[in-house]
C-alpha positions in Angstrom: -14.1 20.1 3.1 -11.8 18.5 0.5 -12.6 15.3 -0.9 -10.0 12.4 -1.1 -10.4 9.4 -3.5 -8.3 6.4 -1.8 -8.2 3.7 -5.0 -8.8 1.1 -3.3 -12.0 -1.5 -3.5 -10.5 -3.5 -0.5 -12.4 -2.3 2.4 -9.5 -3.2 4.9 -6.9 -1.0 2.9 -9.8 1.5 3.6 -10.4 1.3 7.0 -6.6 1.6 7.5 -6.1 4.5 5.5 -9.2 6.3 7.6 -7.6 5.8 10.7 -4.7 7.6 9.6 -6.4 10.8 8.2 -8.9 11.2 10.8 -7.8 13.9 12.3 -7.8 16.3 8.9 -10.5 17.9 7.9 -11.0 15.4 4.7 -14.1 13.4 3.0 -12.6 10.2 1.9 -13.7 8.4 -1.2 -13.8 4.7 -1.9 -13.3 3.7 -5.5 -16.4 1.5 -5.0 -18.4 4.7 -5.2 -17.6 5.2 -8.5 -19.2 4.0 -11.4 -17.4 2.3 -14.1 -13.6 3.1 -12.5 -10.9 2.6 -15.4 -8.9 -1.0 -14.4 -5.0 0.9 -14.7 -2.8 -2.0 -15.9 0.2 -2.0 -13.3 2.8 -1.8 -15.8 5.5 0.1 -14.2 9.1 -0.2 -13.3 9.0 0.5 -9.9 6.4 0.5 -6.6 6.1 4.3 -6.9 5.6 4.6 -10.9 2.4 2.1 -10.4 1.2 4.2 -7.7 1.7 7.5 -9.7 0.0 5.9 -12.6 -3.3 4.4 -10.6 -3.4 8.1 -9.0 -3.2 10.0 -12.4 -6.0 7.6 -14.0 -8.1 8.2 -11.5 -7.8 11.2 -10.5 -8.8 12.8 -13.7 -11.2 10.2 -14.3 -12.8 11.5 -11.3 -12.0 15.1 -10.8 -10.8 14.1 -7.3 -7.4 14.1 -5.6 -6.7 11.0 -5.2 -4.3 8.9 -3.2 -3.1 5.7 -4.5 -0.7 2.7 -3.6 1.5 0.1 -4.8 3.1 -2.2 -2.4 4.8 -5.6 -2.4 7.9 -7.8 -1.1 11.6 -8.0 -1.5 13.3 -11.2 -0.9 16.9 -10.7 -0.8 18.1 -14.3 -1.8 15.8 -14.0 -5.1 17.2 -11.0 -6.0 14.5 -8.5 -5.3 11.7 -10.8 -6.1 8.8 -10.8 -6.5 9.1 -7.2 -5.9 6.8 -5.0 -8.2 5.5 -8.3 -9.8 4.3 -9.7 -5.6 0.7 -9.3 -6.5 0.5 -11.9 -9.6 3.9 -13.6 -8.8 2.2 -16.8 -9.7 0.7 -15.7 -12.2 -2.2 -13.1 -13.4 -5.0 -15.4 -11.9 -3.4 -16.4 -9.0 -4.6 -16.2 -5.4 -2.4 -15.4 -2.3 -2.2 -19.0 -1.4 -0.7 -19.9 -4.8 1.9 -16.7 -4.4 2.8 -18.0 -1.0 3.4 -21.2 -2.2 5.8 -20.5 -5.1 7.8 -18.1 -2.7 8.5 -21.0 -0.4 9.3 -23.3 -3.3 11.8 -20.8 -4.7 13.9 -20.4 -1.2 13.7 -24.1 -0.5 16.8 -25.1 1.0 17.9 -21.2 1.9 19.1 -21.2 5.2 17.1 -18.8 8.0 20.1 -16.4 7.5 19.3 -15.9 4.3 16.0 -15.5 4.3 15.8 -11.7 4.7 13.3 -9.2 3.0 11.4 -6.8 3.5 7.6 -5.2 2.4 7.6 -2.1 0.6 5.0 0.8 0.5 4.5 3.2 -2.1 2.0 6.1 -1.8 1.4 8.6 -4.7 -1.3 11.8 -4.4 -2.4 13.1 -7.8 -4.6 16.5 -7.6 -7.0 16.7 -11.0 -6.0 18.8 -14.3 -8.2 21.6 -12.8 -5.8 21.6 -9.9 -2.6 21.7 -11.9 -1.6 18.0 -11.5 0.2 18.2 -9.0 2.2 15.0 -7.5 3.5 13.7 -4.7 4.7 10.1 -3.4 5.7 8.5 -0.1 7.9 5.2 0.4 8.6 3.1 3.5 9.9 -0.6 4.1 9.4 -2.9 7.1 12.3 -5.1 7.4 12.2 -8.7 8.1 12.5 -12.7 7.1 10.9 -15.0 5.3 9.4 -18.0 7.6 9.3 -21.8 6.6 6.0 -22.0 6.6 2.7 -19.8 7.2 1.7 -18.6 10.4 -1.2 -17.1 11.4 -4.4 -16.1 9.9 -4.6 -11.8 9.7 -4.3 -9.8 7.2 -3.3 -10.8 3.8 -0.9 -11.2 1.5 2.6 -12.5 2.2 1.7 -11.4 6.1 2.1 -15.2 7.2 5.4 -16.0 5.5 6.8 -12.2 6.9 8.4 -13.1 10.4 8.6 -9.2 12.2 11.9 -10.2 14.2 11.4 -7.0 17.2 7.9 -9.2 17.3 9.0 -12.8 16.7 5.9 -13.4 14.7 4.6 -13.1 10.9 2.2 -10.3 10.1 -0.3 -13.2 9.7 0.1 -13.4 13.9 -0.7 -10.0 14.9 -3.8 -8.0 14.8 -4.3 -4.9 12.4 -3.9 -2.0 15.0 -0.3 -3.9 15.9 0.5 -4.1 12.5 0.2 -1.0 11.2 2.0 0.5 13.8 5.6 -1.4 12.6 4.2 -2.0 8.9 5.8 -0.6 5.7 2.1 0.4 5.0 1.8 2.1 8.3 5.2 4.3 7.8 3.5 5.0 5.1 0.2 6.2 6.4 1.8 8.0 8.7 4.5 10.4 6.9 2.1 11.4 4.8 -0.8 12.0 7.4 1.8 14.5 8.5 3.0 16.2 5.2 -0.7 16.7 3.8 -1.2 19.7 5.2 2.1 20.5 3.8 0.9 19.7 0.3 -2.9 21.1 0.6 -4.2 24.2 2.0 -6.5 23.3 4.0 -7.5 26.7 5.5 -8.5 27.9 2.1 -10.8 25.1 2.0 -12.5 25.6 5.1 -16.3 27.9 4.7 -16.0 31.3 5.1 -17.9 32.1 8.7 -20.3 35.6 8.5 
C-alpha cells in the first residue's frame, strides 16, 4: 500500500482530505507524525507555487509522496486581496479574528454588489527524489460575497465573512459535510481523488498473491 504524507498539522484539514481518498488503496500520513518537520516559509507568487514548495520540502524530507495545499481568498474590490497573503493578512502573528477584522475595515462602505470574491484551492503532489520528483497540482474556486458581518461559528478562516449565494449563508453557517461538497477545497479534493490513479500505479503497488 502506498503511503501519502498530507502536510497538514490541522486535524480538520485531515479528516477532510481522508474522506476523499477513502476509497484508494492509500496509508495517509499526518505531518504530526513526523519528527522535527522543516517549517517551509510560504514565500511564493502564487497559491500553487506555495503548495509545490511545502510538497517538495517535505516530501524529500520524508521519503514520502506527499500532498500539499495552499489556499486563501480573493476579494474583487481589493484587487485580489488578500489573496496568497489570506493567512497573515494582519499580520505574521495574527489570528483569524484579527484577519476578519481588517477585511471588513478595508471594504467599509463597498456596496453588497461589490462585495464579490471567491476562496481558492491549490493542491500540489510531490513524489520523493527516489521516485523521480515527479509533480502535479490541482486548483479550484468557490465563488461568492463578502458579508457585513460574521455569521456563524464552523469551520475557520474567512468561512463567516464568505456568504455561498446558491446557499444564502457564509461557510461559517453550514456544517463540514455541506461545505465541502460546494467548497473551493472540496473541488479540490475531489478532482484529484479522481486523477490519482491517473498519476500512480496503483496495481504495481498492490502484494503479489502466490
Amino acid at each position: 500500500m502506498i503511503e501519502l504524507l498530507i502536510a497538514t498539522t490541522n486535524p480538520g484539514k485531515f479528516a477532510e482530505v481522508r474522506d476523499f481518498l477513502r476509497d484508494l488503496p492509500l496509508r495517509l500520513i499526518s505531518l504530526r507524525e513526523l519528527a522535527n518537520p522543516p517549517v517551509v516559509i510560504e514565500d511564493g507568487e502564487s497559491f500553487e507555487a506555495n503548495a509545490l514548495k511545502k510538497a517538495r520540502t517535505l516530501a524529500q524530507f520524508s521519503g514520502k509522496m506527499t500532498l500539499a495545499d495552499d489556499s486563501g481568498i480573493e476579494v474583487d474590490a481589493l484587487d485580489g486581496a488578500p489573496g496568497i497573503h489570506s493567512a497573515r493578512y494582519a499580520g505574521p502573528e495574527c489570528d483569524d479574528g484579527a484577519n476578519n477584522a481588517k477585511l471588513l475595515g478595508a471594504l467599509t462602505n463597498v456596496p453588497a454588489a461589490k462585495r464579490t470574491a471567491r476562496f481558492v484551492c491549490a493542491l500540489a503532489l510531490c513524489a520523493p527524489a527516489g521516485a523521480g520528483l515527479r509533480e502535479w497540482t490541482v486548483r479550484q474556486s468557490c465563488e461568492g460575497k463578502i458579508a457585513f458581518a460574521p455569521k456563524g461559528n464552523q469551520g475557520f478562516g474567512y468561512d463567516p465573512l464568505f456568504c455561498y449565494p446558491p446557499l444564502g449563508k457564509t461557510f461559517g453557517q453550514i456544517d463540514r459535510h455541506t461545505k465541502a461538497g460546494v467548497s473551493h477545497r472540496g473541488k479540490a479534493l475531489g478532482e484529484f481523488a479522481k486523477l490519482l490513479p491517473l498519476w500512480i500505479n496503483f496495481t504495481a503497488n498492490r502484494p503479489r498473491q502466490t
